[in-house]
Backbone and ligand atoms as CSV (ligand in chain L), in Angstrom:
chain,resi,resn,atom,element,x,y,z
A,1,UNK,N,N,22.528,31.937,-10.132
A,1,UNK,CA,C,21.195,31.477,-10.583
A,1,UNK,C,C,20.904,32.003,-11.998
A,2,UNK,N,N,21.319,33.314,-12.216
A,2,UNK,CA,C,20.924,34.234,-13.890
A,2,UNK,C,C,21.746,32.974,-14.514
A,3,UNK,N,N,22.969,32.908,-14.323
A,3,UNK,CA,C,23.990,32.266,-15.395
A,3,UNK,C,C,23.375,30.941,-15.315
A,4,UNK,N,N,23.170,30.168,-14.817
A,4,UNK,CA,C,22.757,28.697,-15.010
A,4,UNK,C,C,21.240,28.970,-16.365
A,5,UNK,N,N,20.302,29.641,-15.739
A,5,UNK,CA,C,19.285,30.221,-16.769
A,5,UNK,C,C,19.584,30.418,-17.815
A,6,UNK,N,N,20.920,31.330,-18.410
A,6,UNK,CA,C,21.521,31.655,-19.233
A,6,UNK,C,C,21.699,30.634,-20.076
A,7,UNK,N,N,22.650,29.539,-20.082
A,7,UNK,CA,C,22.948,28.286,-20.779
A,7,UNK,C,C,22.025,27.735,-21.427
A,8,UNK,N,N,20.453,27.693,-21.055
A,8,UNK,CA,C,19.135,26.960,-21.617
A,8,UNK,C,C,19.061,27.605,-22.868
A,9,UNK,N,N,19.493,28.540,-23.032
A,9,UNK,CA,C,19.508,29.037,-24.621
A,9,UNK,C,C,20.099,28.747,-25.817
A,10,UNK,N,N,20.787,27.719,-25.415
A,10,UNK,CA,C,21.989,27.137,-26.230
A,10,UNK,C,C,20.805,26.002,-26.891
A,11,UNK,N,N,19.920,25.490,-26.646
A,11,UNK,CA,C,19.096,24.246,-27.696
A,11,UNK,C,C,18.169,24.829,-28.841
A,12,UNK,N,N,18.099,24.000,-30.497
A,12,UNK,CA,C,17.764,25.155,-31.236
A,12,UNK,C,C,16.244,25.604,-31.005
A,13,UNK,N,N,15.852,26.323,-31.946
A,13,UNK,CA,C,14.747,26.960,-31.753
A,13,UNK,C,C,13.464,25.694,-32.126
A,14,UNK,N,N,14.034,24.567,-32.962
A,14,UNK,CA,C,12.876,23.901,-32.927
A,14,UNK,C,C,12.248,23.482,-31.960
A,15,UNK,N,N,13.497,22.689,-31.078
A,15,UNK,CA,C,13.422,21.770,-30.193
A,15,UNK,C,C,13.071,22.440,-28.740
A,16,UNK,N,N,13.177,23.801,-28.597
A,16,UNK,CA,C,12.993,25.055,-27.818
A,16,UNK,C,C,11.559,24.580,-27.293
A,17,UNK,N,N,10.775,24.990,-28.229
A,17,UNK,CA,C,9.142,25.626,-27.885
A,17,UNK,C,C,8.645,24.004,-27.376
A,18,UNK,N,N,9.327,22.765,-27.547
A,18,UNK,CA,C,8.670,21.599,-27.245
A,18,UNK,C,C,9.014,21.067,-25.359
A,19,UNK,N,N,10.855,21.657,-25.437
A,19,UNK,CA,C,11.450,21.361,-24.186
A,19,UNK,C,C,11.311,22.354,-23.112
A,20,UNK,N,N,10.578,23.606,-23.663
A,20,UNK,CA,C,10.476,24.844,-22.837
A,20,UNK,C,C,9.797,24.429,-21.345
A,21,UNK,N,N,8.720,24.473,-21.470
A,21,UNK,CA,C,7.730,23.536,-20.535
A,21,UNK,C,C,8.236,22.791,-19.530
A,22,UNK,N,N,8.835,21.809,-20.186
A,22,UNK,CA,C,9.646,20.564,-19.496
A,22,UNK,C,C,10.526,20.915,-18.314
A,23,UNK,N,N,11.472,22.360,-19.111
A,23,UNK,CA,C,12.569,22.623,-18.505
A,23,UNK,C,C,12.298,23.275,-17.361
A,24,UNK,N,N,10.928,24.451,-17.680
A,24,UNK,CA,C,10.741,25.271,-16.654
A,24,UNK,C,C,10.332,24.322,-15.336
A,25,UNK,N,N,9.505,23.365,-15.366
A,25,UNK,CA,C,8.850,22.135,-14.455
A,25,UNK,C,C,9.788,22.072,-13.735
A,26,UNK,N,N,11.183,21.120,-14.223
A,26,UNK,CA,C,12.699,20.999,-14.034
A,26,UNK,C,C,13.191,21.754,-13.087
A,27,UNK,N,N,13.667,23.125,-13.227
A,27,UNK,CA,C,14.162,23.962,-12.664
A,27,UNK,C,C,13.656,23.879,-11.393
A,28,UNK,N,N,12.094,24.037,-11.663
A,28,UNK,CA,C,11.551,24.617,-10.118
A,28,UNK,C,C,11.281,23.576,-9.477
A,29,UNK,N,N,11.489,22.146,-9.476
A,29,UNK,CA,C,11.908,20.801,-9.105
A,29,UNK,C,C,13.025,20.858,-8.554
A,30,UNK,N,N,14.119,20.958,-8.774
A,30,UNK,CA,C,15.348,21.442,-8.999
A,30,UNK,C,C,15.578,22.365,-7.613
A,31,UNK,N,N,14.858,23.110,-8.075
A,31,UNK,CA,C,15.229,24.472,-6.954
A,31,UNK,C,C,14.949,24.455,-5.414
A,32,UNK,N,N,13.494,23.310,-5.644
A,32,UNK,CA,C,12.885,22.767,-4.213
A,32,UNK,C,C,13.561,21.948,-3.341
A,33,UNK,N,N,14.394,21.245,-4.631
A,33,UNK,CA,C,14.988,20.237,-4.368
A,33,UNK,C,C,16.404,20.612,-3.296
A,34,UNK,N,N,16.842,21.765,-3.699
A,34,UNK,CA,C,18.168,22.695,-3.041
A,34,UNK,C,C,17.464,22.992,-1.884
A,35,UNK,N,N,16.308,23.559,-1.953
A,35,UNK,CA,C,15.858,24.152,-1.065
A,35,UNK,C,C,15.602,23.518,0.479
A,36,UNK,N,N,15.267,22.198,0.201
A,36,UNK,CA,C,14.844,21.361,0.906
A,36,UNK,C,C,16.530,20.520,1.218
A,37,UNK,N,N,17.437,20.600,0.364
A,37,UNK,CA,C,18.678,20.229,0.863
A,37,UNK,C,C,19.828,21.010,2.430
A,38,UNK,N,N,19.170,22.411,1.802
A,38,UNK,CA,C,19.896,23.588,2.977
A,38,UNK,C,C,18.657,23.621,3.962
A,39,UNK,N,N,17.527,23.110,3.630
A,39,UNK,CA,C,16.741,22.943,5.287
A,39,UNK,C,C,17.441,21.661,6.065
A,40,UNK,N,N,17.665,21.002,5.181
A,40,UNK,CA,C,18.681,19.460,6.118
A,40,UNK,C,C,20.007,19.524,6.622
A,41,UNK,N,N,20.633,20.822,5.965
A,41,UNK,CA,C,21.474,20.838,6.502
A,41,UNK,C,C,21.133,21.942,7.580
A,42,UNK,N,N,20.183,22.882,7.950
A,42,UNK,CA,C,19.827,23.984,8.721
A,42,UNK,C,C,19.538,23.076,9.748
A,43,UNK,N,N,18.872,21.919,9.935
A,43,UNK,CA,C,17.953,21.307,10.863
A,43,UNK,C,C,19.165,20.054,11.555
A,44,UNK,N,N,20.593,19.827,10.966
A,44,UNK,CA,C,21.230,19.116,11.113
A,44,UNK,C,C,22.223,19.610,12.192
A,45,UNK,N,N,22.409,21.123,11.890
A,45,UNK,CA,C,23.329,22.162,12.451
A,45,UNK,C,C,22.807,22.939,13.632
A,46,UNK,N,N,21.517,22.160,14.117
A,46,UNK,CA,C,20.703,23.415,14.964
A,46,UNK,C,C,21.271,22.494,16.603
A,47,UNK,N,N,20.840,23.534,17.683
A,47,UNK,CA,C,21.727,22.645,18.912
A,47,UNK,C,C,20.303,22.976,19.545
A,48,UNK,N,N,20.377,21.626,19.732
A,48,UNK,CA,C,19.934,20.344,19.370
A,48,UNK,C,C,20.051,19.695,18.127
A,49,UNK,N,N,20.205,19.504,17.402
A,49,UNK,CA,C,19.980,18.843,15.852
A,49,UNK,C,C,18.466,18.025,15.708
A,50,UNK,N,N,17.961,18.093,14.753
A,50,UNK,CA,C,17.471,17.941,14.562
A,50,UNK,C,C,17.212,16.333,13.562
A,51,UNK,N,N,17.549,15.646,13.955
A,51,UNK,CA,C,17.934,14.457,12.349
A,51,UNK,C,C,17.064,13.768,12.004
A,52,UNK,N,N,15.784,14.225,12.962
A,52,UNK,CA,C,14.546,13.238,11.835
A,52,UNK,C,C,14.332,14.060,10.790
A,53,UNK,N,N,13.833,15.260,11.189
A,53,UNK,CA,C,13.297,16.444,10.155
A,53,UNK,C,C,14.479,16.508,8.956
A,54,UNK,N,N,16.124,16.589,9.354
A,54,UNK,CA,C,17.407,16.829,8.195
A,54,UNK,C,C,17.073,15.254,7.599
A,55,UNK,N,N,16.840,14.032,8.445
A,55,UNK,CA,C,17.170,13.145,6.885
A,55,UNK,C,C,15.681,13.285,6.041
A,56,UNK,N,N,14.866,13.494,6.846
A,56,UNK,CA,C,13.078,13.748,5.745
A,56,UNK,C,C,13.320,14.167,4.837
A,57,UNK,N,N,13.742,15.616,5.143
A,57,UNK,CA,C,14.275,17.063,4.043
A,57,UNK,C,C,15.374,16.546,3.111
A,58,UNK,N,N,16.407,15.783,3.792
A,58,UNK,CA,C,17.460,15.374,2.963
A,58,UNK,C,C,17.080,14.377,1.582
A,59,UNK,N,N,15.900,13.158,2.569
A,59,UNK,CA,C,15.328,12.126,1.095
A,59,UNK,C,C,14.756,12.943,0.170
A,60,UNK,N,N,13.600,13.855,0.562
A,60,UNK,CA,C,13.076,14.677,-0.580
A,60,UNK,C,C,13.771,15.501,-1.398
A,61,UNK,N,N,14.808,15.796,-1.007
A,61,UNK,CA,C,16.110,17.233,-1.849
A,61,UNK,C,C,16.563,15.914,-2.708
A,62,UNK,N,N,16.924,14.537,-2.325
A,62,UNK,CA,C,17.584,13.731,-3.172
A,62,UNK,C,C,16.181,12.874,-4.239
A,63,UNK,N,N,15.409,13.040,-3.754
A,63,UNK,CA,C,14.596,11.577,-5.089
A,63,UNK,C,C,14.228,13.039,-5.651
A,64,UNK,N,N,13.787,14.506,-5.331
A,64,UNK,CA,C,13.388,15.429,-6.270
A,64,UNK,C,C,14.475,15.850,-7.164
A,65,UNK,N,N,16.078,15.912,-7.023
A,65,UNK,CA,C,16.710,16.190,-7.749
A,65,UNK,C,C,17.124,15.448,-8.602
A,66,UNK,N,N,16.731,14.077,-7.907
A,66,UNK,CA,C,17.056,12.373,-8.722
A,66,UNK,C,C,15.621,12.422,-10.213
A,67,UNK,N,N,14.618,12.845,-9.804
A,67,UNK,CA,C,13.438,12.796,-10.620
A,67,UNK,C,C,13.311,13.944,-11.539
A,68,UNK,N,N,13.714,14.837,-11.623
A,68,UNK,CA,C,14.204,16.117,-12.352
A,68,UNK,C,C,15.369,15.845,-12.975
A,69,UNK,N,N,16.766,15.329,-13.051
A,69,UNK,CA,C,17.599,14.940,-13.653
A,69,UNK,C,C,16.844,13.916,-14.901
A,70,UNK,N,N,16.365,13.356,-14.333
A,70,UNK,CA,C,15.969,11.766,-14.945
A,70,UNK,C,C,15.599,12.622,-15.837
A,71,UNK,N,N,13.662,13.232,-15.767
A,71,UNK,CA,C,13.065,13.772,-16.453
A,71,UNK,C,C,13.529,14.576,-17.845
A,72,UNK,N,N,14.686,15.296,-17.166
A,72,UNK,CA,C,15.561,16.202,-18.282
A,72,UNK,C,C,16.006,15.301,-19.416
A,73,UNK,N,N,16.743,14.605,-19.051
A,73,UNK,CA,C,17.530,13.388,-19.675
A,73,UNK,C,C,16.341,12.615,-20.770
A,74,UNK,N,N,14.953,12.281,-19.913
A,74,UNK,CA,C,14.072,11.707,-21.103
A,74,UNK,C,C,13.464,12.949,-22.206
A,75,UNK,N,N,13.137,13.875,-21.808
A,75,UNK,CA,C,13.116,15.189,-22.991
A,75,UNK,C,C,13.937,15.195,-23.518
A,76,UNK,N,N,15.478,15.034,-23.595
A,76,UNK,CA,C,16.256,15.515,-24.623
A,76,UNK,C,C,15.996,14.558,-25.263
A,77,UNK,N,N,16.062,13.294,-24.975
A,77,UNK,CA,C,16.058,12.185,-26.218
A,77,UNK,C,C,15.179,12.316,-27.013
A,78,UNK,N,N,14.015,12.619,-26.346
A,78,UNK,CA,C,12.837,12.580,-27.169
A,78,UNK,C,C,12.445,13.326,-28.342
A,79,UNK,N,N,13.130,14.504,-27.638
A,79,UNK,CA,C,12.700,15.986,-28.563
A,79,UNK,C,C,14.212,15.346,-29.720
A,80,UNK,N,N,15.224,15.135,-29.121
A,80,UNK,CA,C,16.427,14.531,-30.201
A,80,UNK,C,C,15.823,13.681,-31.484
A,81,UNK,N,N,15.055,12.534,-30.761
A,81,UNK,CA,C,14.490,11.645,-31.665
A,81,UNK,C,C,13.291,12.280,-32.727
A,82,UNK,N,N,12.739,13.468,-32.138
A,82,UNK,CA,C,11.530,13.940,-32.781
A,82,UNK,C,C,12.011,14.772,-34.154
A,83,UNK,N,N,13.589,15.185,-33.892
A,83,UNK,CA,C,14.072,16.169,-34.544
A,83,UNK,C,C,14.515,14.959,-36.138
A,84,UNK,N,N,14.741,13.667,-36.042
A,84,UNK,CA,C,15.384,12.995,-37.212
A,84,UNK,C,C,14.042,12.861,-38.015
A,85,UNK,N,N,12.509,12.432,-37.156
A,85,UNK,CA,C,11.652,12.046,-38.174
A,85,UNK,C,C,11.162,12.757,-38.816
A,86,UNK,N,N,11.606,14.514,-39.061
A,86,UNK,CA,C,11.060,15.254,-40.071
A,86,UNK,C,C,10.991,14.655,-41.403
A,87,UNK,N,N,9.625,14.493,-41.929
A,87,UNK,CA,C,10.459,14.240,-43.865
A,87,UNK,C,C,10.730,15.091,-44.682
A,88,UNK,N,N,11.204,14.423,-45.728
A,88,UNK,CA,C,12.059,15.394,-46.801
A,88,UNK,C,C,10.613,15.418,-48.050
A,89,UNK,N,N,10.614,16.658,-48.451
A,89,UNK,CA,C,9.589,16.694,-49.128
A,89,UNK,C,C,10.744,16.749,-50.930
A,90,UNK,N,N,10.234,15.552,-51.617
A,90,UNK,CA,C,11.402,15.646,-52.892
A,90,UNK,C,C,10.438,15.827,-53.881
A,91,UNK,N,N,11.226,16.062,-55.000
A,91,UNK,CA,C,10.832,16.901,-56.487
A,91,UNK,C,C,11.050,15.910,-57.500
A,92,UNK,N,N,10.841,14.949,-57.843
A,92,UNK,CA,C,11.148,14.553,-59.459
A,92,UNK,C,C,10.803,15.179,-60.706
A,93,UNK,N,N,11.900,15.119,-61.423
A,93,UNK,CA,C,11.862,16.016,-62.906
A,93,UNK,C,C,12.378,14.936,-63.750
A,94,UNK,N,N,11.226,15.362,-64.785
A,94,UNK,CA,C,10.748,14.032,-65.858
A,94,UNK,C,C,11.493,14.658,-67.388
A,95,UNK,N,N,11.265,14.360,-68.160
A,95,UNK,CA,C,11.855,15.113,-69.838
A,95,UNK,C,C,10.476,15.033,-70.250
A,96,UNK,N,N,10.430,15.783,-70.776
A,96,UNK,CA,C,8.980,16.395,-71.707
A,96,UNK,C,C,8.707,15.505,-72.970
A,97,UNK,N,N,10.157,15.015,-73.216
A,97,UNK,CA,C,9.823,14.118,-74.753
A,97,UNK,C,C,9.213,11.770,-74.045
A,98,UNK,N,N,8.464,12.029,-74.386
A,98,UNK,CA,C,7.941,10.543,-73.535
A,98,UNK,C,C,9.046,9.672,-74.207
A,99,UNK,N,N,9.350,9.468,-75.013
A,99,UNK,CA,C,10.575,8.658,-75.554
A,99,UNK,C,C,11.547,8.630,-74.511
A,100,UNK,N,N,11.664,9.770,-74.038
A,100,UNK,CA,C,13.234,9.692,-73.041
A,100,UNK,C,C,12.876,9.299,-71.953
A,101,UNK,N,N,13.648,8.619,-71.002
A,101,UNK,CA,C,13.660,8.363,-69.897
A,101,UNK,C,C,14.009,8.921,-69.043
A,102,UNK,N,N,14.696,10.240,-68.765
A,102,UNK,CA,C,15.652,10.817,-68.115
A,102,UNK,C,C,14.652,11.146,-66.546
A,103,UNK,N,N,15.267,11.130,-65.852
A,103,UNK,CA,C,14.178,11.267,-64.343
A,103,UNK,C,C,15.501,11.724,-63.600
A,104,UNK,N,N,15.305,12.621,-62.375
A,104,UNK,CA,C,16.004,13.333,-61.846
A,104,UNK,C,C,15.251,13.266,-60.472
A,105,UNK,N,N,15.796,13.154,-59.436
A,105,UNK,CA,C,15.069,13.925,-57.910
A,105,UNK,C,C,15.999,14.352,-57.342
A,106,UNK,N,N,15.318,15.316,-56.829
A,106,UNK,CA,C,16.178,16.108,-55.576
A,106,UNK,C,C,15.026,17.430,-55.172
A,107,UNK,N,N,15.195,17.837,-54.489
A,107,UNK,CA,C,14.944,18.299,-52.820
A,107,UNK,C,C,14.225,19.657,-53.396
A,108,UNK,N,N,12.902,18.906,-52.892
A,108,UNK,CA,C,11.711,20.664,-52.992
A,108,UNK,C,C,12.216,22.143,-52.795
A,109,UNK,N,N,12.184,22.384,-53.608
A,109,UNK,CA,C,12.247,24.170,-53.445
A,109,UNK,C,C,11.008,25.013,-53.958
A,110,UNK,N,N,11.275,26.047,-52.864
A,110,UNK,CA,C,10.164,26.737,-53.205
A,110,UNK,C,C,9.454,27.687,-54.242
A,111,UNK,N,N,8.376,26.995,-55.076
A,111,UNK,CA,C,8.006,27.338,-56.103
A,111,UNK,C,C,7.659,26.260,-57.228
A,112,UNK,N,N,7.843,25.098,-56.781
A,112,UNK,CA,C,7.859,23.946,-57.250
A,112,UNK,C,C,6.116,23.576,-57.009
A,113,UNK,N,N,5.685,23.114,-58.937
A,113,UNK,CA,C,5.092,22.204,-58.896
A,113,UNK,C,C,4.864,21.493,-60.109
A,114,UNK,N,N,3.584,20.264,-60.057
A,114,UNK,CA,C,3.510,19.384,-61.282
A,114,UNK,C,C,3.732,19.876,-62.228
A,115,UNK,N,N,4.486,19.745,-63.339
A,115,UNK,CA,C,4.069,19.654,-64.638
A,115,UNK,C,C,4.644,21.288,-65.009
A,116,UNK,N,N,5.513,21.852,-63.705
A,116,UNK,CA,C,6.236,23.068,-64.195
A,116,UNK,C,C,7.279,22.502,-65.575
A,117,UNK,N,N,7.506,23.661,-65.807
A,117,UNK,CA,C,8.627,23.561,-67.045
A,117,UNK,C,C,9.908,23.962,-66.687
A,118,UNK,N,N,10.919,23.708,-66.827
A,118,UNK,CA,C,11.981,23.804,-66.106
A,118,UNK,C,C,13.085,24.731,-67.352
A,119,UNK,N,N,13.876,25.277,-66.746
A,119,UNK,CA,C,14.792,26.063,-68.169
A,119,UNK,C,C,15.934,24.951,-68.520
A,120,UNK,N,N,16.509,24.572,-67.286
A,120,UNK,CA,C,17.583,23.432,-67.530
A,120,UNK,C,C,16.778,22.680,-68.755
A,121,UNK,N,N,17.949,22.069,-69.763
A,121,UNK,CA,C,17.550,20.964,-70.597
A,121,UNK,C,C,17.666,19.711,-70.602
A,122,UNK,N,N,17.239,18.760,-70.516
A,122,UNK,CA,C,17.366,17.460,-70.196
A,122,UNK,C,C,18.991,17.227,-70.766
A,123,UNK,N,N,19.163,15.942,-69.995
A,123,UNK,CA,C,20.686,15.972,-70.280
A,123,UNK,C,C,20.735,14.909,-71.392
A,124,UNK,N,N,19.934,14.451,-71.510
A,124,UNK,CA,C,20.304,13.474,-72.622
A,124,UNK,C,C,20.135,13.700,-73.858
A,125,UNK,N,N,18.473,14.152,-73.735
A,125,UNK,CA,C,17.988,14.600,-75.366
A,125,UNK,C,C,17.996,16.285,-75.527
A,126,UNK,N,N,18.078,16.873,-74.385
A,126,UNK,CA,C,18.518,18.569,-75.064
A,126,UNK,C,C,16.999,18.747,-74.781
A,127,UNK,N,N,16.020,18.087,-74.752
A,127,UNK,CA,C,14.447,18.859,-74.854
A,127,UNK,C,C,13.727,19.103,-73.694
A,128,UNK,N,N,13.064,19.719,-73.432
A,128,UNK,CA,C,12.486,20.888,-71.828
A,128,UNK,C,C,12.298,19.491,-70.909
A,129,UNK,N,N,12.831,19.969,-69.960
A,129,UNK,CA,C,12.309,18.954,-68.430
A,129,UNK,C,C,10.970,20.078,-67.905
A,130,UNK,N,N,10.144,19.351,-67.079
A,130,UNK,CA,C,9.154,19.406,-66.337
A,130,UNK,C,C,8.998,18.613,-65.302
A,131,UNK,N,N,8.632,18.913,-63.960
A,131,UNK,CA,C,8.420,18.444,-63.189
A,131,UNK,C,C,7.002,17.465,-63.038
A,132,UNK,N,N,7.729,16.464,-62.525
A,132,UNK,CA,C,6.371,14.938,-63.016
A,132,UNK,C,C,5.973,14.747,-61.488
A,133,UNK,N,N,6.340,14.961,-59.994
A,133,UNK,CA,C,6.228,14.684,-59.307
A,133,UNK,C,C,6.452,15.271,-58.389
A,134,UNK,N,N,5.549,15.523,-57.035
A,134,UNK,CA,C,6.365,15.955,-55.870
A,134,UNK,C,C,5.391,15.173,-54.497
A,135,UNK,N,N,6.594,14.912,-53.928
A,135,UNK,CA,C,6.154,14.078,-52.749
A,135,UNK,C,C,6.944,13.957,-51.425
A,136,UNK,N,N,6.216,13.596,-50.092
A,136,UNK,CA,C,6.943,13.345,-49.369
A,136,UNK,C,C,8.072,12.457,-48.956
A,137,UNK,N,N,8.785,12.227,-48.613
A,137,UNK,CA,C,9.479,10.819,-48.258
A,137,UNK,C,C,9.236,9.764,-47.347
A,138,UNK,N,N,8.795,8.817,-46.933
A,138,UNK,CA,C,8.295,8.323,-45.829
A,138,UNK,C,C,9.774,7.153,-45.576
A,139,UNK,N,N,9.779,7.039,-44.709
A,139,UNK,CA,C,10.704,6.008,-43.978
A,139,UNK,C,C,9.927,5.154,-43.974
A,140,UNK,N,N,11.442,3.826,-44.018
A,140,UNK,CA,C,10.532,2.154,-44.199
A,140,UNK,C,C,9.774,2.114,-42.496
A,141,UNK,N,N,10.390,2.957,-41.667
A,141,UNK,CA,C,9.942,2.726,-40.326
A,141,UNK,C,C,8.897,3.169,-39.759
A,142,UNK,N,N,8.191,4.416,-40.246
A,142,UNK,CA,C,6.910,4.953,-40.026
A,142,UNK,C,C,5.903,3.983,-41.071
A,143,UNK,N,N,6.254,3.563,-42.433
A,143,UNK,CA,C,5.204,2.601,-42.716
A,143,UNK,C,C,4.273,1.454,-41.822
A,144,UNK,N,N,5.033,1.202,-40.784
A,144,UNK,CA,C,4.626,-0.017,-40.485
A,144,UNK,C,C,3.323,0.402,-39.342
A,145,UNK,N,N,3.650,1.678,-39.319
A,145,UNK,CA,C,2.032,2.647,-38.262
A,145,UNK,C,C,1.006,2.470,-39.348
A,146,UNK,N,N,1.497,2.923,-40.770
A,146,UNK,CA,C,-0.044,2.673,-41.203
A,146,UNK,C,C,-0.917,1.596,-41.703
A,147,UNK,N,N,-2.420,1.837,-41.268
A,147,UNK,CA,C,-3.021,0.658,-41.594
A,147,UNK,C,C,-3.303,0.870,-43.249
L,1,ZN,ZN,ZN,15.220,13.785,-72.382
């Protein structure tokens, strides 16, 4: 029982604090579900036998372990799927001389903002870059939520 517990530690820490909940539900679904399996077989083995009470016990050990599997299976996807729509928060860097065109993006770091001055020199004309922009990224696929 420790070692099966053990393994739940293996999903990362994001996806952790969302599936925690879920899992614990799970388990003790799970566990009823056993529980109620070795009463069907206790009630199957008794002399007399018992086989209304073992198949009762037996359906409930099977649709609870059937409904706890399932359940598991729809959390991972979900929390899976929840994990791609993070966005990327990006940086564009402009050239300081308006004549030039030079534009650059790539990926927020921390300490970044408008209209910083940058040490790198523009690559074309040699004269100070500054940062012209910072923004999120939105996917063409979350657009279509907003009104
Ligand atoms: Zn330039």
């Amino acid at each position: 029982m420790t070692q099966k517990q053990n393994d739940k530690s293996q999903t990362s820490p994001q996806t952790k604090k969302i599936s925690t909940y879920i899992t614990i539900i799970v388990l003790i679904v799970l566990a009823l579900a056993i529980v109620a399996l070795i009463l069907a077989a206790n009630a199957a083995l008794l002399t007399p036998p018992d086989y209304t009470a073992a198949g009762i016990l037996a359906l409930i050990g099977v649709i609870a372990m059937t409904m706890s599997v399932f359940t598991l299976y729809q959390s991972r996807r979900q929390t899976a799927e929840m994990k791609i729509e993070i966005p990327k928060v990006m940086t564009t860097i402009g050239c300081s001389d308006m004549k030039c065109d030079s534009k650059t993006t790539r990926e927020f770091q921390r300490g970044d903002y408008v209209y910083k001055e940058l040490d790198a020199p523009c690559q074309k004309c040699a004269s100070k870059q500054m940062i012209t922009a910072i923004y999120k990224e939105v996917k063409e696929k979350e657009k279509k939520y907003n009104v």
